[in-house]
C-alpha positions as CSV (number, residue, x, y, z in Angstrom):
1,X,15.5,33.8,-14.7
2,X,15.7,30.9,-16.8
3,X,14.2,27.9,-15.6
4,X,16.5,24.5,-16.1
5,X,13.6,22.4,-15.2
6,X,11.2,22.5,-17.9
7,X,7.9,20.2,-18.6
8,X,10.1,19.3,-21.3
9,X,13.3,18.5,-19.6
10,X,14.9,15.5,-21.1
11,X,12.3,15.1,-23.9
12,X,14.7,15.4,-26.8
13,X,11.9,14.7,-29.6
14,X,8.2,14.8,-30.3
15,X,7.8,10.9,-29.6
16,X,9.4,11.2,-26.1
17,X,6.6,14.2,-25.5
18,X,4.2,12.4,-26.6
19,X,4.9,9.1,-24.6
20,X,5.8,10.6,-21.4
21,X,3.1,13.8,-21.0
22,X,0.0,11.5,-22.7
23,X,1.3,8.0,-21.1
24,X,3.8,7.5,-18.5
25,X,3.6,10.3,-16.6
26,X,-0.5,9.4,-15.9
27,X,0.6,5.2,-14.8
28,X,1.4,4.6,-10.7
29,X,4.0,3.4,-10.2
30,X,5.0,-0.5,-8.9
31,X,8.3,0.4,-7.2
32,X,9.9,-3.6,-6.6
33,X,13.2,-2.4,-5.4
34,X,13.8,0.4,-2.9
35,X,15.6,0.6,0.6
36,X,13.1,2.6,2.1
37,X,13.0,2.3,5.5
38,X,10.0,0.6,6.6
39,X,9.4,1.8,9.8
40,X,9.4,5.4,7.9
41,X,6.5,4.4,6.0
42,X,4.8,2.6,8.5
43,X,4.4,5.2,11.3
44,X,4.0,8.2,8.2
45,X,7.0,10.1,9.4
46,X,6.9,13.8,9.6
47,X,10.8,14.9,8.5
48,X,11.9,17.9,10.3
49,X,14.0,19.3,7.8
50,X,15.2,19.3,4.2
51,X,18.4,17.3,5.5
52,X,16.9,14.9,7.0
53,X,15.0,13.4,4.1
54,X,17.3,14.3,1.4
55,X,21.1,13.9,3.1
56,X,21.1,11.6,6.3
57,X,21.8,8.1,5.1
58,X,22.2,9.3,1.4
59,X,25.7,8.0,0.5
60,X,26.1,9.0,-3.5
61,X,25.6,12.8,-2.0
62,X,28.4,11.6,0.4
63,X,30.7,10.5,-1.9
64,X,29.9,13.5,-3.8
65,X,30.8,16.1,-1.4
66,X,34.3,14.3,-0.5
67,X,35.2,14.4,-4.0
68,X,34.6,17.7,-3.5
69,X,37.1,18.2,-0.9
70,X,33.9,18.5,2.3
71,X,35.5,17.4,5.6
72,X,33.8,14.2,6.8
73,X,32.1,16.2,9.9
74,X,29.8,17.8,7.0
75,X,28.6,14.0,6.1
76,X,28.8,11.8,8.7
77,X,30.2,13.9,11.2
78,X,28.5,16.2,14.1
79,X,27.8,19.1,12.1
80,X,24.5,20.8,12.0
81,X,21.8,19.7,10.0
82,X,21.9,23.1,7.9
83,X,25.8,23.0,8.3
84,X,25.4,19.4,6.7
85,X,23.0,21.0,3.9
86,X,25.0,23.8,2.5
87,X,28.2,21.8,2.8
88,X,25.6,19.8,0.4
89,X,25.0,23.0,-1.2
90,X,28.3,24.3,-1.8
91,X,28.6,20.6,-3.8
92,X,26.4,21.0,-6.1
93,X,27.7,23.5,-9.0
94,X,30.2,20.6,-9.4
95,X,28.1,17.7,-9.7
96,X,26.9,19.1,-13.4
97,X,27.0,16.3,-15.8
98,X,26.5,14.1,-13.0
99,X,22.9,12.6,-12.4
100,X,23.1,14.2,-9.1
101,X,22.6,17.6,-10.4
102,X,19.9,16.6,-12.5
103,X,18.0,15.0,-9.5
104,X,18.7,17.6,-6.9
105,X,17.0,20.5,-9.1
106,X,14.0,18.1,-10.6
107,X,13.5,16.7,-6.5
108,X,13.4,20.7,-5.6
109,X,10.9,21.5,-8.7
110,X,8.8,18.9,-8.3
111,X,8.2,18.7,-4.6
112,X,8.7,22.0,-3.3
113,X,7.7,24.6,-6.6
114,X,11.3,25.6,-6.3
115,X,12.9,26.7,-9.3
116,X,16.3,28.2,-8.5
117,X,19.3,26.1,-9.0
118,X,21.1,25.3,-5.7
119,X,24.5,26.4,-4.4
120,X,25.9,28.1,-1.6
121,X,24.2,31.5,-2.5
122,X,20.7,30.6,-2.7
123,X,20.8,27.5,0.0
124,X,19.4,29.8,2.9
125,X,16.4,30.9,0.8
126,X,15.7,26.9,-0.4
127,X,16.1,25.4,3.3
128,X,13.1,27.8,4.7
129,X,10.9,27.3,2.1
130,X,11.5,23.8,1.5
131,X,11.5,22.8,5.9
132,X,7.7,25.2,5.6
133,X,6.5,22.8,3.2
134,X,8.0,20.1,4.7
135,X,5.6,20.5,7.6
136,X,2.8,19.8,5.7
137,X,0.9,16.5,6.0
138,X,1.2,16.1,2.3
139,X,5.0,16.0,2.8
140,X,4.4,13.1,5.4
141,X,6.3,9.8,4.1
142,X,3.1,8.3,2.9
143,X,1.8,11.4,2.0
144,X,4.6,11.6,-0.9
145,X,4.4,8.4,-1.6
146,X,0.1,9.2,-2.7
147,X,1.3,12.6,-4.0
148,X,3.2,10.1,-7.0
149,X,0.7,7.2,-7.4
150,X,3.2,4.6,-5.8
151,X,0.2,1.7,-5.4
152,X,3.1,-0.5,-4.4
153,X,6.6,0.1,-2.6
154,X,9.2,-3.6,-2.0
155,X,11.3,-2.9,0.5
156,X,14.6,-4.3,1.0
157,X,14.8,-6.9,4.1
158,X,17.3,-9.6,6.1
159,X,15.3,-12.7,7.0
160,X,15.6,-12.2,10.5
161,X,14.0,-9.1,10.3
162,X,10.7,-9.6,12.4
163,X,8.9,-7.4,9.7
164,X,6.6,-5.6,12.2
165,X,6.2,-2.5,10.2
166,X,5.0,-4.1,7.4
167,X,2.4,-6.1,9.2
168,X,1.4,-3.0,11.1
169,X,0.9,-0.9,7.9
170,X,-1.0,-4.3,6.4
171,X,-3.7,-4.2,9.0
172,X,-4.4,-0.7,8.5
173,X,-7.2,0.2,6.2
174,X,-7.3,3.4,3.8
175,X,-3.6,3.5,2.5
176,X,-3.6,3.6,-1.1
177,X,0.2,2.4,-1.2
178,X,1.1,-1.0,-0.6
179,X,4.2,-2.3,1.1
180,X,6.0,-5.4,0.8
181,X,8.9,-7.1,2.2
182,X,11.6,-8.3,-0.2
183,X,14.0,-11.6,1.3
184,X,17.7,-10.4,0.6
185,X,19.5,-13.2,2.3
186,X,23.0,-11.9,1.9
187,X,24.5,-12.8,5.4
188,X,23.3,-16.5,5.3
189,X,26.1,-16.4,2.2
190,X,28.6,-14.3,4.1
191,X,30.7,-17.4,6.0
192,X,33.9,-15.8,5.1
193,X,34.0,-14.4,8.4
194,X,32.7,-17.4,10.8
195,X,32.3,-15.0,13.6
196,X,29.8,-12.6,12.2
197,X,28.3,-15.4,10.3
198,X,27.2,-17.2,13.8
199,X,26.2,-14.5,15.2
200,X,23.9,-14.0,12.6
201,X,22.6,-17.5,12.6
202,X,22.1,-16.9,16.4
203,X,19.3,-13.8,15.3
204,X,17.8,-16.8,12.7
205,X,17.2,-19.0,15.3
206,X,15.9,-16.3,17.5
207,X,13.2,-15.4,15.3
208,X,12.5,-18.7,13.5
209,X,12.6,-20.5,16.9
210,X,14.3,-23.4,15.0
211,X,17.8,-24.3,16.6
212,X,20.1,-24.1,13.7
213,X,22.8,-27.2,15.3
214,X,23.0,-28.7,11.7
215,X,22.8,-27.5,8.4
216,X,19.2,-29.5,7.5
217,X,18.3,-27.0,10.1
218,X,19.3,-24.2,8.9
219,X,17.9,-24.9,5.6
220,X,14.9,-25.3,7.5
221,X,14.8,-21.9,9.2
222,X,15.4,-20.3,6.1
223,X,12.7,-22.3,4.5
224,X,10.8,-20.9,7.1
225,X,11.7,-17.3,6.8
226,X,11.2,-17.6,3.3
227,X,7.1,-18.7,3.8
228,X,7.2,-15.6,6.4
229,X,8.0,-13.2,4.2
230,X,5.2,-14.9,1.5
231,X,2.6,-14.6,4.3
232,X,3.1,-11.0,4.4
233,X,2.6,-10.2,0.5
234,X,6.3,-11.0,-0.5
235,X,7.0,-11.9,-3.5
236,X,10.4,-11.1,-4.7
237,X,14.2,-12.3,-3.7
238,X,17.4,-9.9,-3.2
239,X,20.8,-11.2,-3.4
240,X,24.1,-8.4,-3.6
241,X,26.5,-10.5,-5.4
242,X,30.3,-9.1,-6.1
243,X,29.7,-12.0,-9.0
244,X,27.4,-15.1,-9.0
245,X,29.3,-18.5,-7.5
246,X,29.1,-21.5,-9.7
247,X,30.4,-24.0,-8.0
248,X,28.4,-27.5,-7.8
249,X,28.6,-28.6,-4.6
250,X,26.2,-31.5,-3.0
251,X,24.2,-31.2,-0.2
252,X,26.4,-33.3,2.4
253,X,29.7,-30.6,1.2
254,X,27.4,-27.4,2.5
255,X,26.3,-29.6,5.8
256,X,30.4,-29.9,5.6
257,X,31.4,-26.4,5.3
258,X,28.7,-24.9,7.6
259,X,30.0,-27.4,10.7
260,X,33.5,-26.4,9.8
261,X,32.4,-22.3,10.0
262,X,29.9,-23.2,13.3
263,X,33.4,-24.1,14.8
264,X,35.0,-21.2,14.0
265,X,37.3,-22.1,11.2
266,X,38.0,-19.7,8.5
267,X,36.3,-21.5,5.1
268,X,39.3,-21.8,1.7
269,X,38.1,-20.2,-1.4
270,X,37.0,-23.3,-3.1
271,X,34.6,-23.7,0.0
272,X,33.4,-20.6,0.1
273,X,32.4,-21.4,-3.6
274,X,30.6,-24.5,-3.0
275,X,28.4,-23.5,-0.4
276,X,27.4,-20.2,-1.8
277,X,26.1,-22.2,-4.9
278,X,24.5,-25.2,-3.0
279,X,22.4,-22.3,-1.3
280,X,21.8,-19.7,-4.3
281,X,20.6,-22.8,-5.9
282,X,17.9,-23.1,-2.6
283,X,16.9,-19.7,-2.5
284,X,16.6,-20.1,-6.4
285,X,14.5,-23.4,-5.6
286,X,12.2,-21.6,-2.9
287,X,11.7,-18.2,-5.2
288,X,10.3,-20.9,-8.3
289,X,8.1,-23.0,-5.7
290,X,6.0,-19.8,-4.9
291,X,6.4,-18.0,-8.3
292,X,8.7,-15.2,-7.5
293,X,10.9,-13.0,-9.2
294,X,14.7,-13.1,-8.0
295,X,16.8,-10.0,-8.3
296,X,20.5,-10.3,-8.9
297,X,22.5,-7.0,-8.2
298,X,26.3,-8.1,-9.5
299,X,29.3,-6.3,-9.6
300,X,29.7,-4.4,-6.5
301,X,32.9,-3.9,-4.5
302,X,32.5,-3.7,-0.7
303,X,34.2,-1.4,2.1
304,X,37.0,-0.2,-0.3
305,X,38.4,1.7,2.6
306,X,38.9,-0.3,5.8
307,X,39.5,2.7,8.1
308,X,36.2,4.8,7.8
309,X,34.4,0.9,7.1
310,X,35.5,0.6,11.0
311,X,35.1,4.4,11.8
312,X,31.3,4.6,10.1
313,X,30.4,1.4,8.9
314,X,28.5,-0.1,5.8
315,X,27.3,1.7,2.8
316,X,28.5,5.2,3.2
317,X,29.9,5.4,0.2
318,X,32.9,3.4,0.2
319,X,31.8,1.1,-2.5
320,X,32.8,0.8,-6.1
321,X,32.1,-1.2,-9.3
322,X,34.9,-3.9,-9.2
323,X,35.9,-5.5,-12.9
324,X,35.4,-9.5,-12.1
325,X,33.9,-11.3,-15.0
326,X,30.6,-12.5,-14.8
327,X,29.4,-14.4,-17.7
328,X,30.2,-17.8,-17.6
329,X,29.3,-18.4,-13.8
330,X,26.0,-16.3,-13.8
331,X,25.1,-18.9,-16.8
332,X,26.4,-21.9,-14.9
333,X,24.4,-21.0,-12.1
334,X,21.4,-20.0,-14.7
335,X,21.1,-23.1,-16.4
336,X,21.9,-25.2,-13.0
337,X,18.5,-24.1,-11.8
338,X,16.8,-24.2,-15.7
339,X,18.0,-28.3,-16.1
340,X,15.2,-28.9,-13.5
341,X,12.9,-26.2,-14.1
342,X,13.4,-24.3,-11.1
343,X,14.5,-20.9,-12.7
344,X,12.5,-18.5,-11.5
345,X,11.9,-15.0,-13.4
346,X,14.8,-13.2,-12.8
347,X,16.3,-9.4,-12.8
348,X,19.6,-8.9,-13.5
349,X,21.4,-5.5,-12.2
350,X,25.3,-5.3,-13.4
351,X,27.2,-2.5,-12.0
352,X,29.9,-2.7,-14.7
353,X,28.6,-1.6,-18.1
């Protein structure tokens, strides 16, 4: 049988050999954006199966296998987990040319010694071996995370997130990878719908135990969640962006708009605008004070399809790139912060090539 995974795989010329076998391959790796689940990590979970740690919660397989015609029952449905697998399985042979294909068969050659390509022939013989080996303790969460020299693993968090996995895993001694929290404050930006927002400001106040009845307070508890997440080894902001606002706005307009959303009233366009940039231009602000690194992910387009949004939920693979334009804002906004010399390092992620 010809093996499709090769040392070589990918390595089109002598220079990418050389680099990758004598020099990349031998560095850990620093791993500053991930959406690992903390609690995974932090209690060194033990996955029963091959589904469970390569399909449950993995949406781009989703989206994958509806392309492919797989009922919905085979991805978020009640199926089995080995019904859910070779429904994954019988996917596969069609995913060639897509990245998909090339990470299923490196994942299984890597991790498990597995060399056969997957489909809906050989999926019976790849589930047993792969769940024996799975059992292993070196197939534990934290035992793959050692297994690849990951000496560092940034997880992404909400600031009312009480972070208790992280400072469990930080008071233990012996692990050789490090886990930090990363402050993605998306839903303090989210006032388009006043209802959610509140009741998210509710959670803030909860954990910050700073009443949020005015918008100097609310900067406050945010302030506060930000020098949380510092205390704990953070270091890095988060921020999902379908494009970056620019729209100045002073600070008595966002103590404006925020009363007007605490009382339920649906925020116009031009609103929505200014606050987002009075606060981007905060979080920007708080990220320089402590000398972090802000992370911008642009570009993506939300809950495409309202009916399986309300019948599944978030991030299940109803997203898309979306086609706004994003220059002359995301410079605005840029050089807003640079004029003072509050720019912080910053990583820019576009969706839309």
């Amino acid at each position: 049988m010809k093996t499709f995974i090769t040392d070589h795989f990918l390595l089109q010329s002598d220079l990418a050999r050389e680099l990758y076998h004598h020099h990349a391959s031998q560095e850990p790796i620093l791993d500053y954006h991930c959406h690992l689940p903390p609690q995974e990590v932090a209690e060194d979970k033990q996955f029963r199966n091959l589904y469970e740690i390569w399909l449950a919660g993995d949406h781009y397989k989703w989206r994958a296998m509806r392309a492919n015609g797989i009922s919905e029952k085979y991805c978020t449905g009640d199926a089995s987990d080995y019904e859910k697998f070779c429904a994954w399985a019988r996917t596969v042979p069609k995913t060639v040319r897509n990245p998909l294909y090339h990470w299923t068969h490196l994942e299984l050659k890597r991790f498990f010694g597995i060399d056969e390509l997957l489909d809906e022939s050989t999926a019976p013989r790849i589930w047993e071996e792969a769940n024996e080996k799975l059992a292993s303790p070196e197939m534990s969460a934290r035992g793959i995370l050692q297994k690849n020299r990951v000496k560092v693993v940034c997880t992404t968090d909400d600031p009312v997130d009480l972070l208790e996995h992280h400072q469990k895993l930080r008071s233990e001694t012996g692990s050789s990878t490090k886990m930090y929290p990363t402050f993605r404050p998306d839903k303090a930006l989210a006032i388009e719908s006043p209802e959610a927002f509140n009741e998210w400001v509710s959670a803030l106040e909860t954990v910050s135990g700073i009443r949020c009845e005015t918008f100097d307070r609310f900067l406050d508890a945010l302030r506060q969640r930000h020098d949380f997440f510092h205390s704990l080894g953070g270091r890095l902001s988060d921020h999902g962006l379908e494009r970056c606002s620019f729209e100045p706005c002073t600070l008595e307009e966002a103590a404006q708009i925020y009363k007007s959303v605490q009382g339920g009233e649906v925020p116009d366009e031009i609103s929505v605008e200014k606050y987002k940039t009075f606060l981007m231009v905060f979080f920007g602000r708080l990220d320089a004070a402590k000398g972090w690194t802000k992370q911008l992910h642009l570009g993506a387009q939300r809950n495409n399809n309202t009916r399986m949004f309300r019948s599944v939920g978030p991030d299940t693979g109803f997203d898309s790139i979306n086609d706004l334009p994003q220059a002359c804002t995301l410079a605005g906004y840029l050089d807003l912060l640079d004029q003072t010399d509050e720019l912080p390092k910053t990583i820019l992620y576009n969706l839309n090539p």
